[in-house]
C-alpha positions as CSV (number, residue, x, y, z in Angstrom):
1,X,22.2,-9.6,18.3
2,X,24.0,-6.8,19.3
3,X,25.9,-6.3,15.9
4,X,23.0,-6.8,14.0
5,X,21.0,-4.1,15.9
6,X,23.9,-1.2,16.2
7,X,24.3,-2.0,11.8
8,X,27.6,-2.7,12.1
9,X,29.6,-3.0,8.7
10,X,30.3,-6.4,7.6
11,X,31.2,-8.4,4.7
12,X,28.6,-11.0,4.0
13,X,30.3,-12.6,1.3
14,X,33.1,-13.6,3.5
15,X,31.3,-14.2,6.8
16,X,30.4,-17.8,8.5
17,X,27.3,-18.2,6.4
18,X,25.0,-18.7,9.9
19,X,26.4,-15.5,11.7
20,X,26.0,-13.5,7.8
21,X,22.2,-15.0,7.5
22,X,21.5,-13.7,11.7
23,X,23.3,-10.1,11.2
24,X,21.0,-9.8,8.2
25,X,17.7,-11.3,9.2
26,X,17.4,-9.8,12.8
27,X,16.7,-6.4,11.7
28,X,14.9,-7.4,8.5
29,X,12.2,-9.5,10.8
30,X,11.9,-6.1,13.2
31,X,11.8,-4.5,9.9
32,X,8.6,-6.5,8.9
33,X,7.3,-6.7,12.1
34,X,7.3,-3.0,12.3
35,X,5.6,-2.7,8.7
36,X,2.5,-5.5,9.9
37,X,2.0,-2.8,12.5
38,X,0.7,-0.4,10.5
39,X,-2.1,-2.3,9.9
40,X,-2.4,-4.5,13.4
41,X,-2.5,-1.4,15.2
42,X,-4.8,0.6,12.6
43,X,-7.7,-2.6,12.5
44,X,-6.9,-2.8,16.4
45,X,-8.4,0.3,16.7
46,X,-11.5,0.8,14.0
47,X,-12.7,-3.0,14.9
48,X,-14.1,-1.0,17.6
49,X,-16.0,1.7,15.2
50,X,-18.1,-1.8,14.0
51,X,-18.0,-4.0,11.3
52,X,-18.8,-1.7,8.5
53,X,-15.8,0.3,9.7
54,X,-13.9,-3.3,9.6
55,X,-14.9,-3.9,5.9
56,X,-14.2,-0.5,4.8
57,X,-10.5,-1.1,6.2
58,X,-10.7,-4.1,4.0
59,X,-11.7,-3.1,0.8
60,X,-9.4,0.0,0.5
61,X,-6.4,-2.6,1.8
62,X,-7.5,-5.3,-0.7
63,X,-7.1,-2.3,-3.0
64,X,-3.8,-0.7,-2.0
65,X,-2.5,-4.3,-2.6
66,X,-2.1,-2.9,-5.8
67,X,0.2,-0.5,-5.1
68,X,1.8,-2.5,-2.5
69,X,3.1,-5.1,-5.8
70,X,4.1,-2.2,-7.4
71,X,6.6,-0.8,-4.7
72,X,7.5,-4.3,-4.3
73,X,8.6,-5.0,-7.6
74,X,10.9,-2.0,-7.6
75,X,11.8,-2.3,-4.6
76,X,13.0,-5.7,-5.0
77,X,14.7,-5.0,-8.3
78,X,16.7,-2.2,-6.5
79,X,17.7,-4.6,-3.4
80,X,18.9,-6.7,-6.3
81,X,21.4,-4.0,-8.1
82,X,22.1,-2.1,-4.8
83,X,23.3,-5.8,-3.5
84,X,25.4,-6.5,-6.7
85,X,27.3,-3.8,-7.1
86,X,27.8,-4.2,-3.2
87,X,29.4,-7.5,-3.9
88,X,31.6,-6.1,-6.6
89,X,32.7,-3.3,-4.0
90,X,31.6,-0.7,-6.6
91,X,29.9,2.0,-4.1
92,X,29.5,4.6,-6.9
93,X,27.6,2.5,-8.9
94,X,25.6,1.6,-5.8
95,X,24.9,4.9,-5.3
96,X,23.9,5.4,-8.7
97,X,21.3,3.0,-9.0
98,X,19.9,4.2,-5.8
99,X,19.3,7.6,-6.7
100,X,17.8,6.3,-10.2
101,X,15.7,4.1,-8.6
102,X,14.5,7.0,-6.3
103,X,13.5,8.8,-10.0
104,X,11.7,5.8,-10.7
105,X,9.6,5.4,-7.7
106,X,8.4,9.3,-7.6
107,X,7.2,9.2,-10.9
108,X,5.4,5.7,-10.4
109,X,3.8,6.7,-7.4
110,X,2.6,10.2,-8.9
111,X,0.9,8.1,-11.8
112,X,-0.8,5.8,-8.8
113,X,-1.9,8.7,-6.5
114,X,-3.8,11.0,-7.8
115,X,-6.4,9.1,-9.5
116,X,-6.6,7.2,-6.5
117,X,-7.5,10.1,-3.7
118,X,-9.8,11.3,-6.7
119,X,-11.7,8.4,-7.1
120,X,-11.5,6.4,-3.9
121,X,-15.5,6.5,-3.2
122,X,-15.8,4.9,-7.1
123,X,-13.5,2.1,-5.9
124,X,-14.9,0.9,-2.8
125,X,-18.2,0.8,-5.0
126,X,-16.6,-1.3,-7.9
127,X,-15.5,-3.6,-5.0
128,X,-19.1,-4.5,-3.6
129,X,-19.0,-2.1,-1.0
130,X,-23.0,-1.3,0.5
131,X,-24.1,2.3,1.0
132,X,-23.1,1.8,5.1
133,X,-19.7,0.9,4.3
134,X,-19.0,3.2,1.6
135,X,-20.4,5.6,3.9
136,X,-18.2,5.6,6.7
137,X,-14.9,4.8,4.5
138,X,-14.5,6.9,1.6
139,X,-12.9,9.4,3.3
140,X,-10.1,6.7,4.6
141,X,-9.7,5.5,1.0
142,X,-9.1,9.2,0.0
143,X,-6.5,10.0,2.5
144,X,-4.7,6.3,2.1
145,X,-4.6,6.6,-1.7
146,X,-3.4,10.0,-1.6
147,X,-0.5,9.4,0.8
148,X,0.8,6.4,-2.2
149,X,3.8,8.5,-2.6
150,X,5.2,7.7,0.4
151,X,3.9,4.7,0.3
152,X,6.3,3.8,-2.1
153,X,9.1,5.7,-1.0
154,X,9.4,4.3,2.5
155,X,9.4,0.7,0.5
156,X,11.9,1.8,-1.9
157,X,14.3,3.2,0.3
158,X,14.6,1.0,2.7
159,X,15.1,-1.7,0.0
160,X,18.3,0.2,-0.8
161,X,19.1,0.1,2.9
162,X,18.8,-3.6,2.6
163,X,20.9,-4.4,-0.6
164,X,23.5,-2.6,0.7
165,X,23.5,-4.4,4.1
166,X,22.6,-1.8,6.0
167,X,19.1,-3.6,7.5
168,X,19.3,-1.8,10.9
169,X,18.4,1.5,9.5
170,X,15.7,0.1,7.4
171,X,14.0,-1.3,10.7
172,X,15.3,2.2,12.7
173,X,13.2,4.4,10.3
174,X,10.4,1.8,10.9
175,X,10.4,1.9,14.5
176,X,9.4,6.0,14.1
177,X,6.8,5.3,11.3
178,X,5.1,2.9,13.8
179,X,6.0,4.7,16.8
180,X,3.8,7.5,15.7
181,X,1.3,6.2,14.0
182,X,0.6,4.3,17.4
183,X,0.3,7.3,19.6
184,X,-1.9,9.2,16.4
185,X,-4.3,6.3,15.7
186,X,-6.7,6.5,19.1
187,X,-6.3,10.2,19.3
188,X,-7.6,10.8,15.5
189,X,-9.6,8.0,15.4
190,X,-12.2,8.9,19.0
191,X,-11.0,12.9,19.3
192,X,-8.9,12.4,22.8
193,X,-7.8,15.3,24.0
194,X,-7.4,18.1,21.6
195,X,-7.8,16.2,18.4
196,X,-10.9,16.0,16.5
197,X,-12.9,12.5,16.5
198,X,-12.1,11.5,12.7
199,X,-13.1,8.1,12.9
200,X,-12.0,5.9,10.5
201,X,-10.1,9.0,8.2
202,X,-8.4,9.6,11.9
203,X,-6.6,5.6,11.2
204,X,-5.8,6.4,7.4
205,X,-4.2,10.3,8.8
206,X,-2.5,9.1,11.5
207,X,-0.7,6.1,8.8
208,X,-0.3,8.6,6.5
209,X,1.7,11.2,9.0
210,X,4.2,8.3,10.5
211,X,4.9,7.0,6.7
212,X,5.3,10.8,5.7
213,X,7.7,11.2,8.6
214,X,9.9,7.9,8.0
215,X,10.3,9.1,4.5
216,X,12.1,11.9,5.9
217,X,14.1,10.4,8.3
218,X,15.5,8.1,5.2
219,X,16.3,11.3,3.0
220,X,18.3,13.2,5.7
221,X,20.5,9.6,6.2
222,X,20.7,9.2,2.5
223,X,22.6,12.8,1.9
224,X,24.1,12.5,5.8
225,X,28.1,11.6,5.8
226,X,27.4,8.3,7.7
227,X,25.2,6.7,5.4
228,X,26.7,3.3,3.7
229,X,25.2,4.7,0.7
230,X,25.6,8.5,0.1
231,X,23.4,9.8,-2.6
232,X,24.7,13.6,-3.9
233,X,23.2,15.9,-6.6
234,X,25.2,14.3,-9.5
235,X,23.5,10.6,-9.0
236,X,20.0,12.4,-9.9
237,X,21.1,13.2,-13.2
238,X,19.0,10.3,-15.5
239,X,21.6,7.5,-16.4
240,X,19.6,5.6,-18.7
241,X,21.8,2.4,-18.8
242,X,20.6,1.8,-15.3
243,X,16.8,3.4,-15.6
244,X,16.5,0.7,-18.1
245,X,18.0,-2.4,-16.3
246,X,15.8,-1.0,-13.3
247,X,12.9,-1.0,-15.1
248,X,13.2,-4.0,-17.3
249,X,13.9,-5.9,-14.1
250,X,11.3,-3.9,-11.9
251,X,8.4,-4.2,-14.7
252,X,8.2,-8.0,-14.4
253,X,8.5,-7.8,-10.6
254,X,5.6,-5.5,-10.6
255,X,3.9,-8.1,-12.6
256,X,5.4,-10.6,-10.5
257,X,3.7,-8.8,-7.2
258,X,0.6,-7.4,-9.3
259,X,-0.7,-11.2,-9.6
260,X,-1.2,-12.0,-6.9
261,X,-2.1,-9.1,-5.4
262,X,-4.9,-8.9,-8.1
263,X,-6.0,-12.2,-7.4
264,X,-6.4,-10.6,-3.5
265,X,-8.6,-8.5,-4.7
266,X,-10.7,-10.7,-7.1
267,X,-10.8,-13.2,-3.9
268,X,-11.8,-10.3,-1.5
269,X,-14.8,-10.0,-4.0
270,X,-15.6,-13.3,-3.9
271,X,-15.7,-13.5,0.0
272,X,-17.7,-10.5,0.1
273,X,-20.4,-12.2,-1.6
274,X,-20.8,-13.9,2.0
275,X,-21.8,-10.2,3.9
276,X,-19.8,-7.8,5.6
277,X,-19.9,-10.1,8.6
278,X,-17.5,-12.5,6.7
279,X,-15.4,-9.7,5.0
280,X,-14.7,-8.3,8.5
281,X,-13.7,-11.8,9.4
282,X,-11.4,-12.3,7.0
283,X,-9.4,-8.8,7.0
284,X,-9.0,-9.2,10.4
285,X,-7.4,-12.4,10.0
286,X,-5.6,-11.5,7.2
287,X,-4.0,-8.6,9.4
288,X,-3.1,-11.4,11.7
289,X,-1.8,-13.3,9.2
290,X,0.6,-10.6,8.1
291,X,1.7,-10.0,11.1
292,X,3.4,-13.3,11.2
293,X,3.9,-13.7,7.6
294,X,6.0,-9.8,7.8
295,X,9.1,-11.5,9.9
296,X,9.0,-14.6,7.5
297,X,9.5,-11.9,4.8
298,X,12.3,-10.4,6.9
299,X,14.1,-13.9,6.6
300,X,13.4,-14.1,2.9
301,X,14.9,-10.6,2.1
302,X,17.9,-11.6,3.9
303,X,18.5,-14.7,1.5
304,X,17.6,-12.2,-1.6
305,X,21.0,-9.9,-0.5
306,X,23.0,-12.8,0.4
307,X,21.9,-13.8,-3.0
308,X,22.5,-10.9,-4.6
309,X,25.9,-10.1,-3.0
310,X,27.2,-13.0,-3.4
311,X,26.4,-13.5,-7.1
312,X,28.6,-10.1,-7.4
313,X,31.1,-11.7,-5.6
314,X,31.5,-14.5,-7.7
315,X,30.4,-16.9,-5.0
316,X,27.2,-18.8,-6.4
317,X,27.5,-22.0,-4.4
318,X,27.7,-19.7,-1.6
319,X,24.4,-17.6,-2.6
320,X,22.5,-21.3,-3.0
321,X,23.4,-22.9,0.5
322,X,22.6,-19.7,2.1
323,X,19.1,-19.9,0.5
324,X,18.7,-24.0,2.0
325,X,20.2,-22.4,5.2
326,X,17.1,-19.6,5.0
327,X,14.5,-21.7,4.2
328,X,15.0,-23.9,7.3
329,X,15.2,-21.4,9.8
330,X,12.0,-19.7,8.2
331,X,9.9,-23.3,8.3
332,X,10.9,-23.7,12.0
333,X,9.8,-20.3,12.5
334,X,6.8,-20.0,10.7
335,X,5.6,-23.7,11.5
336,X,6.0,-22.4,15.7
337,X,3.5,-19.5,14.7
338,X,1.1,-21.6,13.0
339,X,0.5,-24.4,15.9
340,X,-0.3,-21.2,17.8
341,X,-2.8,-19.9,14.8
342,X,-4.4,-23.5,14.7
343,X,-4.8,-24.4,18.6
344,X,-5.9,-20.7,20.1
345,X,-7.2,-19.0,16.6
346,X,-10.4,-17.4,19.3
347,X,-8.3,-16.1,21.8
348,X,-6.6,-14.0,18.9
349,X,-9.3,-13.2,17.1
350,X,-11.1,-11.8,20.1
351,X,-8.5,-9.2,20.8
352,X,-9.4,-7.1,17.7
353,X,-13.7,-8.0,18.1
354,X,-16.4,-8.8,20.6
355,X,-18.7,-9.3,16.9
356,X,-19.7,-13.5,17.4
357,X,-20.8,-13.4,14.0
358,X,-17.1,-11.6,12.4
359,X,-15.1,-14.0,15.5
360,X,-16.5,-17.4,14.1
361,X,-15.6,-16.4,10.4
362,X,-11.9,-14.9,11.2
363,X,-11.1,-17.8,13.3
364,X,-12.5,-20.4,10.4
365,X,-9.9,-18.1,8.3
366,X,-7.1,-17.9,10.5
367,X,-7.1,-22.1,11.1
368,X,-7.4,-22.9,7.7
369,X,-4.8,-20.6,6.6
370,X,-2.0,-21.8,9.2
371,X,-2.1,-25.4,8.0
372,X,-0.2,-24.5,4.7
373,X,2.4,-22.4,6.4
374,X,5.2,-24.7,6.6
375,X,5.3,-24.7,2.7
376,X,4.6,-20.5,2.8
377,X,7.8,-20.4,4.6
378,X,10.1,-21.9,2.2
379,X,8.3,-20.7,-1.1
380,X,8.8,-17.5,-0.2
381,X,12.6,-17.9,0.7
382,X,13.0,-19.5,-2.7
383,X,10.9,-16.5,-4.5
384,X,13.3,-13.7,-2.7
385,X,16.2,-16.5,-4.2
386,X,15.2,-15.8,-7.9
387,X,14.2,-12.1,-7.1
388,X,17.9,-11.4,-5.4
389,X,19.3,-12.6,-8.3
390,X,17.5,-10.4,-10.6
391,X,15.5,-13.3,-12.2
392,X,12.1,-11.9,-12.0
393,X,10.5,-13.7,-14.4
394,X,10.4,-17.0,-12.8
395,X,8.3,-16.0,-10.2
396,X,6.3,-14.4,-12.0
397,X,4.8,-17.1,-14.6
398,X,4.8,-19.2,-10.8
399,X,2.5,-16.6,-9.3
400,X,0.4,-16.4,-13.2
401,X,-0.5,-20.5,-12.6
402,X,-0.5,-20.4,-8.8
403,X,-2.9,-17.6,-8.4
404,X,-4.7,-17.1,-11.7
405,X,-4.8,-19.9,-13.0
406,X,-5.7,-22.5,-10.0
407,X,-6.5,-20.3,-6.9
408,X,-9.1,-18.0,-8.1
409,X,-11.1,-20.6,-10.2
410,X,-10.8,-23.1,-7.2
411,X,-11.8,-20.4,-4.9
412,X,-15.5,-19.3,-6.6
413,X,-15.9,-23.2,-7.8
414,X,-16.1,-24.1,-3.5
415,X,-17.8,-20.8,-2.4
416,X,-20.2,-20.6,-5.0
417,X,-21.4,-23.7,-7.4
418,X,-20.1,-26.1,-4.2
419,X,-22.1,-23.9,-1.9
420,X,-19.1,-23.5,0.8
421,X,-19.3,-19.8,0.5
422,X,-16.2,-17.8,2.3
423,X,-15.2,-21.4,3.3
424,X,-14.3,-22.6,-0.1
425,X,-12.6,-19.2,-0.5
426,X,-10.5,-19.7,2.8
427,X,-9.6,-23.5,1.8
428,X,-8.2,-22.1,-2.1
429,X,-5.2,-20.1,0.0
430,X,-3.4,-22.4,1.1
431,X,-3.9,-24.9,-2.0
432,X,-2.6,-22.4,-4.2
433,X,0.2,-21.5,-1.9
434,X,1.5,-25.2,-1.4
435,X,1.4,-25.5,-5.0
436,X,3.5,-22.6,-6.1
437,X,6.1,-23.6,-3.6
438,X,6.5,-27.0,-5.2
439,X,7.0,-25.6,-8.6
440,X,9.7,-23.3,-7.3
441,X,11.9,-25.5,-5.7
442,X,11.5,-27.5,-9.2
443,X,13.1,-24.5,-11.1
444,X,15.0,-23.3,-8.1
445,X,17.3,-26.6,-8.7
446,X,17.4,-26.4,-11.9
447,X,19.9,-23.6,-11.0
448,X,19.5,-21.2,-14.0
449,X,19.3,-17.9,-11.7
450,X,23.2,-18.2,-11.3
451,X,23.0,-16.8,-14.7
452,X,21.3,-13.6,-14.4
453,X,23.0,-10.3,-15.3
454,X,21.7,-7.1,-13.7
């Protein structure tokens, strides 16, 4: 615990695989827990402002998903080239690819931003919102869409961070992010003290200052001398060998991470078809839901390095047990969390509201969601598999059939011809996710991601 807290340096290709899959998971799981914070704490707090408040938090998130698969996908297809050349011992070339990727991400995010601050009011509409909600949260959408740039850089970076095996600073700069926005959110969001009541905008300002200032903190330990990987002037120059292999990789994990994200957001619309009542319901569950999902992710990134470094070591046998290894530890986890989920969903859902109406609906979404999480936790070990190894497009045509294909049609068949309303929507999730884990341990032993060159 100690180790894997101060960063030490170590050689997970050579490590007892147990002790390698610990160093690297501990501080990926604070990692994640710290990202589900952002939005525990932010919902924590404008739950309070009412339900239309609540629903505004909901749309603009079901919208940001978006952007969210799209940092994800590069993200992930640095972590996989940062990790290889890692494994090969080639630090210049790690550096490289860092700094290229960096390019990438700035000019992704630009393209993503500045439609979206100009437009937010126009999307909450296209998304069902009523005149109350779209009211009280266009200005939040503004400010959140607007902030996308760091957005993505605080993903991107800190997947460098991990590839390299370097996960304690990843969760350090996390740790100020959330530190921050924790002290900002009441204070913008009510006016205590010397800051102005903002409301809502005072949640999507305070996020936007602690990602702004955990960008920083990354840049000044990427060009420091004690960084693991030291970027300098020269890696910015374009190197269009490894722009390309970035972005042929990071394309179909966009896609990959688009899907079902998109399918979020065609499933948010469904459910808000139900009122705002329900929609509040369900995005405060969903926040819950993240929150434990975030340190299962943690795991799963920590198989997708071992993957990745071990594949550049040569070691493939080694890269699959540590994936089995993973996925155990993650069901154990994640199975703990949802006994909790299923047995006291109302205590938990009663933190966040007092609403009767929003409670009954989030804890119907919080139960129903929990019973499939034994399978979330290993298909999700097995997706980060074929995503460390730079096989993207695997998981991608798995998330096409699990979420396009079956989950969307199965969710508006039950909430509307069936009549179950947000219900049938609820029930579709965990369907959907069962199923795309079953199809990826199919292709996951078939064994063809040894193969992949990146």
């Amino acid at each position: 615990m100690r180790s894997a807290l101060r960063g030490e340096e170590h050689d997970y290709t050579q490590a007892p695989l147990s002790r390698a899959i610990l160093l690297l998971a501990i501080p990926m799981v604070l990692e994640m827990c710290m990202e589900s914070l952002f939005g525990i704490v932010d919902i924590f707090w404008v739950a309070r402002l009412g339900s239309d408040a609540a629903a505004g938090v909901g749309l603009t998130e079901s919208l940001m998903a978006i952007l969210y698969a799209v940092a994800m996908g590069v993200s992930m297809a640095t972590t996989a080239m940062i990790a290889r050349r890692t494994g090969e011992k080639n630090t210049e070339g790690a550096s490289t690819a860092a700094a290229q990727a960096i390019l990438l991400g700035l000019a992704v995010a630009a393209a993503i931003s500045i439609p979206g601050f100009i437009y937010g009011g126009d999307l909450l509409r296209l998304m069902g919102a009523d005149p109350r909600v779209l009211s009280s949260s266009t200005g939040y959408a503004q400010v959140i869409f607007g902030n996308s740039l760091s957005v993505m850089l605080l993903f991107l970076m800190n997947a460098i961070f991990r590839g390299a095996g370097d996960a304690a600073v990843a969760m350090r700069v996390l740790w100020v992010s959330n530190g921050i926005n924790i002290v900002l959110d009441p204070l913008l969001i009510f006016g205590i003290g010397p800051f102005p009541a903002l409301g809502i905008t005072g949640a999507a300002w305070a996020t936007a200052i602690g990602r702004s200032i955990g960008v920083a903190m990354q840049l000044w330990i990427f060009f420091s001398a004690g960084s693991r990987i030291r970027i300098a002037a020269r890696h910015f120059k374009p190197a269009w060998s490894v722009l390309r292999t970035l972005s042929r990789v990071s394309a179909t994990g966009m896609v990959q991470f688009i899907i079902p994200h998109a399918s979020w957001v065609a499933l948010v619309r469904i459910i808000a078809m139900s009122g705002a009542e329900a929609l509040a319901g369900y995005t405060i569950a969903v926040r819950i839901i993240v929150f434990a999902l975030l340190p299962s992710w943690g795991l799963s990134n920590a198989a997708a390095t071992l993957v990745g470094q071990n594949l550049g070591a040569r070691r493939p046998d080694r890269a699959e047990s540590s994936v089995w290894r993973t996925g155990i530890y993650n069901v154990v986890f994640l199975s703990s969390v949802g006994i909790v989920f299923v047995i006291f969903p109302e205590a938990v859902l009663r933190l966040f509201t007092s609403d009767a109406a929003v409670v009954s609906h989030g804890v119907e979404c919080l139960r129903i969601i929990s019973y499939g999480y034994p399978f979330y936790a290993f298909g999700m070990v097995l997706v980060q598999a074929f995503n460390g190894a730079g096989d993207t497009v695997t998981p991608t045509w798995l998330n096409l059939g699990a979420y396009w294909f079956f989950q969307i049609p199965l969710a508006w068949t039950l909430s509307q011809p069936l009549g179950l309303g947000a219900t049938g929507a609820f029930w579709a999730i965990p369907t959907a996710e069962s199923l795309l884990t079953l199809a990826a341990l199919y292709f996951f032993r078939k064994g063809h991601w040894k193969l992949r060159k990146i």
